[in-house]
NUVO-306327 format. One record per residue: x, y, z of N, C-alpha, C in turn. Coordinates in steps of 0.02 Angstrom, whole numbers, plus 32768, in hexadecimal, padded with zeros to 4 digits. Layout:
// NUVO-306327
XYZXYZXYZ;...
// end
This chain:
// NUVO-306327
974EFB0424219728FAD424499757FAB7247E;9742FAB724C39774FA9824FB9756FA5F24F9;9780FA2F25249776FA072549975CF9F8257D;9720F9C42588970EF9C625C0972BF99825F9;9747F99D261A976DF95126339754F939267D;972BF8F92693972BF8F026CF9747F8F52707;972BF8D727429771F8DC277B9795F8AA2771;9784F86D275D97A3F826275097D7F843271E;97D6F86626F09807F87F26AB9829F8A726CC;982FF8DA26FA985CF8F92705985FF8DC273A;9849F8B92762988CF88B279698C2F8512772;989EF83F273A98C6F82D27109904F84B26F6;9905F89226DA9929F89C26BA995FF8C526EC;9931F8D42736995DF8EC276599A5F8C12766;99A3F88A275699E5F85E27689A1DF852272D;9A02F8A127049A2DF8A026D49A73F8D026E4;9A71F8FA27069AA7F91927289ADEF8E82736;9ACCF8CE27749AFCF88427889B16F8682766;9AE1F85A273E9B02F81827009B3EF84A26E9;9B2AF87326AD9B4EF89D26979B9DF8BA26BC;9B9EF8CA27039BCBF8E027289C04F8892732;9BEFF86B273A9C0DF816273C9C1EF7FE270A;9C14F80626CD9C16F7FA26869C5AF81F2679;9C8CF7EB26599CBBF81C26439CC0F831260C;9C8BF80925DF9C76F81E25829C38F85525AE;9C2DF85825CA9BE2F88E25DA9BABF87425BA;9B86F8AF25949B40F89F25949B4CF880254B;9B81F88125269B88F85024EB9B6EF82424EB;9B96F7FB251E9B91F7B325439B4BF7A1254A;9B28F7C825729ACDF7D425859AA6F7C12544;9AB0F7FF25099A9DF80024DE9A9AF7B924B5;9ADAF7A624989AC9F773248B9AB6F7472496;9ABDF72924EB9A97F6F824FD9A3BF71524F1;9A26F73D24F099EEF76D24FC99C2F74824A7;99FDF770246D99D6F74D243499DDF6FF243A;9A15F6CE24379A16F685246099CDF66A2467;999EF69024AD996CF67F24BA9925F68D2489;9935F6C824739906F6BF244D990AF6AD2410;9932F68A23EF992EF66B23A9992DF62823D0;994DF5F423F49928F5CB240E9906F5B0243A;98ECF601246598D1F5EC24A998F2F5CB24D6;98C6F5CA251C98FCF5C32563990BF585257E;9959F57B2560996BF53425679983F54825D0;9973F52225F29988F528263D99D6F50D2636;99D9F4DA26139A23F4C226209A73F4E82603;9A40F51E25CA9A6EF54325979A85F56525CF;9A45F59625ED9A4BF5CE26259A81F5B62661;9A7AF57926689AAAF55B269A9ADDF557268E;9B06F54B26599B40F52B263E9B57F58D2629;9B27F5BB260B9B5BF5FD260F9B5DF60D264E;9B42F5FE26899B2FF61F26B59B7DF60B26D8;9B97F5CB26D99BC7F5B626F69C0AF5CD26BA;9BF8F5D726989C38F5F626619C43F63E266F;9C07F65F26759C09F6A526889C2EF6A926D4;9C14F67F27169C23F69027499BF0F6B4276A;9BBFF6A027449B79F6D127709B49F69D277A;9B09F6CB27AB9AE3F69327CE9AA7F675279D;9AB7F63B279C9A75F61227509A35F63A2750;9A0EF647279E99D2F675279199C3F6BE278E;99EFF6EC279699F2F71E278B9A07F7282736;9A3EF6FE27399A4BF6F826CC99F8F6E326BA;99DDF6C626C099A6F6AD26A9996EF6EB26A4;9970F72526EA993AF73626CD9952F76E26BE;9989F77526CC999FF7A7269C999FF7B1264E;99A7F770263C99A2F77B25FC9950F75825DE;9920F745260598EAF75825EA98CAF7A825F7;98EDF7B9262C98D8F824262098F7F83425E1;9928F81725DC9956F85025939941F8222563;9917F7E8254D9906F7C1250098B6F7DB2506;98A1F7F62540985BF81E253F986FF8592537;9885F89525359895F8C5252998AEF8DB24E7;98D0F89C24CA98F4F898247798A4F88D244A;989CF85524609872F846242C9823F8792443;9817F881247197D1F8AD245F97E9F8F12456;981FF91124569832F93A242C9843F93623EB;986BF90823C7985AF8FD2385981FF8E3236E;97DFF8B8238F97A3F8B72365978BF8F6235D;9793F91F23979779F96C237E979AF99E2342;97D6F985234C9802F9BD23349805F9FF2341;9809FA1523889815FA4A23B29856FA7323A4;9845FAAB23AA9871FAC6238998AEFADF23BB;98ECFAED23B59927FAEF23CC991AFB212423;98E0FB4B240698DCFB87243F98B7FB512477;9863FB42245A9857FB19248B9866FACB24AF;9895FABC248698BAFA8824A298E9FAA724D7;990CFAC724ED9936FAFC251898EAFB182546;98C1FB1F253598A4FB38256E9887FAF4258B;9882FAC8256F9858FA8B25909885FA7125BA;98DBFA65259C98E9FA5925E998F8FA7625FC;9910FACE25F49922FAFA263298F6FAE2267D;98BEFAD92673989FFAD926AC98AEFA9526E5;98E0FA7B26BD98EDFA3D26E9993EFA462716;9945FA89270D9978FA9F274E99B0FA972723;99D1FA7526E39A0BFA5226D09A2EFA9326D4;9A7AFA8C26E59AABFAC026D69AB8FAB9267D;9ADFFB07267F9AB8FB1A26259B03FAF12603;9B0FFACD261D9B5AFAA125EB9B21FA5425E0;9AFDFA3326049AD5FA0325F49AA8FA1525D0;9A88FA3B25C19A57FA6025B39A62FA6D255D;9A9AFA6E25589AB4FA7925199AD5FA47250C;9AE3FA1825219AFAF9C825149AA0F9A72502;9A81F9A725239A40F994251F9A27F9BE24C9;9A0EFA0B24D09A01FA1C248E9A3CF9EF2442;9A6DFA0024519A98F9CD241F9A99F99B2409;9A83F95E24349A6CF935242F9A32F9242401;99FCF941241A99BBF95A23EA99C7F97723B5;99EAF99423B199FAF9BE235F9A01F97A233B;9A3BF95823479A5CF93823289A3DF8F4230C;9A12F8DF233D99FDF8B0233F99A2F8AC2334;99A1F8E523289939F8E223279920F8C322EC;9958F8C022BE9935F8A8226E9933F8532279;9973F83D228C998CF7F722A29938F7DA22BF;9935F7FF230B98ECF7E5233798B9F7EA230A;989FF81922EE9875F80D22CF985EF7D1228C;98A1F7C5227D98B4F78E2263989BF73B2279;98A1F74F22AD98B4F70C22D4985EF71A22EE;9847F757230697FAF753231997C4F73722E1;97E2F73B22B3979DF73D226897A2F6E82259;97DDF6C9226197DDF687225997C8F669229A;97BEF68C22F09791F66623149767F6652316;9741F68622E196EAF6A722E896CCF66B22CD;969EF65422E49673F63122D79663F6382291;9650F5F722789642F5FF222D95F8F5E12220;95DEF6192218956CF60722169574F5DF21D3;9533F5D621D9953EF5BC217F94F2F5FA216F;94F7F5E7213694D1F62420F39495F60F20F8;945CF64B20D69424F62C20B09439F601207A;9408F5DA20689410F5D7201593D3F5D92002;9397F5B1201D935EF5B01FF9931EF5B42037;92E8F5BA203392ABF5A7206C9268F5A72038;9259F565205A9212F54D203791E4F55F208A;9192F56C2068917EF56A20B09128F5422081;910EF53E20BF90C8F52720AF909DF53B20DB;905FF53F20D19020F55E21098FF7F52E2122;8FDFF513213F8FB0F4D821628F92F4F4219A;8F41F4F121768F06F50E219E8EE4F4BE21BA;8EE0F4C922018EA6F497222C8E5BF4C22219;8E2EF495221C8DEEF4AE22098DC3F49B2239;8DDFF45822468DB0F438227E8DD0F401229F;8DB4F3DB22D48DCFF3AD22F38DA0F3882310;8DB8F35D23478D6FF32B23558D58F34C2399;8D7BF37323CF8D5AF3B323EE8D2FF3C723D8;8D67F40423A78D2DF44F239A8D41F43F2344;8CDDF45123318CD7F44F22F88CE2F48322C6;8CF3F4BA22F78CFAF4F422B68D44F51F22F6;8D86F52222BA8DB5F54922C68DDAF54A2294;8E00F57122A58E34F598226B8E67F5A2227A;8EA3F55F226B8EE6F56822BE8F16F5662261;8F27F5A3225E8F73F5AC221D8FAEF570223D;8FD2F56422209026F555222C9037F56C21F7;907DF57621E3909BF58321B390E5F56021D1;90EEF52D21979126F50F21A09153F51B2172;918FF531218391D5F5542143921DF5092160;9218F507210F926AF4F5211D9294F5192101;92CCF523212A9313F53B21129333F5262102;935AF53F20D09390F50620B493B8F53E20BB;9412F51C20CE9442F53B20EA947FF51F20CA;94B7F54F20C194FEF53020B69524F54A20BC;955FF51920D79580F51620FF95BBF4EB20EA;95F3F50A20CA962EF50120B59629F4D92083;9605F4EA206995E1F4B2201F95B3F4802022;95A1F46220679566F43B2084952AF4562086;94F4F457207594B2F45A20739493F44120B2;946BF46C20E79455F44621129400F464210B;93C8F44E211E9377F46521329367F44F2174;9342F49721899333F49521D092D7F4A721C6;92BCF47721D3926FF48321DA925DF49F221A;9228F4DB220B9226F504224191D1F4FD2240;91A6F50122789177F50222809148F5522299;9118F56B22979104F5A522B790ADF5BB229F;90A9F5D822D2905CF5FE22C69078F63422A3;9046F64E227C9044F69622519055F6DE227C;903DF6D322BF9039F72822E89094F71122FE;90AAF6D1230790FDF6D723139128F6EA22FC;9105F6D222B1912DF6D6227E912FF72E224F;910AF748226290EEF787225B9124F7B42281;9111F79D22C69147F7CC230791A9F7AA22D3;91B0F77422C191E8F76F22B591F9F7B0227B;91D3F7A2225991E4F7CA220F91E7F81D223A;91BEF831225B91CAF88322729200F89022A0;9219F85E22C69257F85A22E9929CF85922BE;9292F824227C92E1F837224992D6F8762230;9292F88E220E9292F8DB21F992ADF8F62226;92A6F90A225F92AFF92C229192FCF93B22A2;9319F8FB229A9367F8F7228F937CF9072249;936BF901220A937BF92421D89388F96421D2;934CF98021FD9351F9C72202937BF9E5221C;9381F9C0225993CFF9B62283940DF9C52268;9408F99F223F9442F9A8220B946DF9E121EA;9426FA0521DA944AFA3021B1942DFA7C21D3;9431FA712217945CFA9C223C94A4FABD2244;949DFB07225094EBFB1E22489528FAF02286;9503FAEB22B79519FABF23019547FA6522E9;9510FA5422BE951BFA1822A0953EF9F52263;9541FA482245956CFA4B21FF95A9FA542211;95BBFA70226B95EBFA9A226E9622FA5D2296;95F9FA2822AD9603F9F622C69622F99B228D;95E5F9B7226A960EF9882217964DF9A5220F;9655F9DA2205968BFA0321E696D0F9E62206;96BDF9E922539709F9DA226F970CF99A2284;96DAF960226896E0F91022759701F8FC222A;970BF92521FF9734F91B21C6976DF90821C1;
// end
């Protein structure tokens, strides 16, 4: 599986040459500032303070190393494998000594990011329970003869040991289209496409 990378990402990561060539640790140097950002995200003043330690220019370090902490980490959420990681950035012109400073990097470091990705992920909370109830209108002071369903469900949810309920309101034909839309994604599921996709978010 390659990479797909914008123009914004590879003008980004275009300014990794430079960096790299100015750097007298090289793309070491990169690298680590690279994971840096993504275990605590983009401090401006951090970027400033290596930027003047390095001897390079604060905004070119900057987006340089959001091309190379986008390139690390959506290659390790995928877990791309060694060939198509080498072809994803061949196409970004690098001479083949960066190129292999770059793959190395990723070797070394893809278990680490992913690490650091699974603890930024948002944390949903669970089912635990759902009560629902049905409430038919029959009539009103309008019209004397109708037949208007609701069906009202609560959910009960938890969430790091907290219990929360969310009362949800709906007509029957909504609530109908909901239920054939999660089937629909179930089915989804257990597709070879989608199995093949679990497999490497592991």
């Amino acid at each position: 599986m390659l990479l797909v990378l914008s123009e914004e990402q590879r003008a980004h990561l275009g300014c990794l040459p430079s960096l790299v060539d100015s750097l007298v640790s090289g793309a070491g140097e990169l690298g680590r500032l690279a994971l840096e950002l993504l275990r605590h995200g983009g401090a401006p003043r951090a970027v400033e303070t290596a930027a003047r330690s390095l001897s390079v220019d604060a905004e070119a370090l900057q987006r340089g190393l959001d091309g190379l902490s986008f390139l690390l980490a959506e290659s390790s959420k995928l877990m791309i494998s060694e060939t198509d990681f080498q072809d994803s950035v061949h196409v970004l012109g690098f001479s083949d000594e960066l190129n292999k400073l770059l793959l190395q990097l990723y070797l070394d470091n893809r278990k680490e990011i992913r690490g650091v990705l699974s603890e930024l992920a948002p944390r949903l909370p669970s089912y635990h329970n759902l009560e629902w109830r049905l409430d038919v209108q029959l009539a009103s002071r309008s019209l004397r003869q109708q037949i208007k369903p609701l069906v009202t469900l609560k959910l009960h949810l938890s969430e790091d040991g907290d219990q929360t309920a969310q009362v949800l309101q709906t007509d029957p034909s909504t609530l109908l289209h909901l239920i054939r839309q999660l089937e629909q994604a179930l089915g989804e599921m257990k597709s070879n496409h989608c199995r093949r996709i679990v497999r490497n978010m592991k």
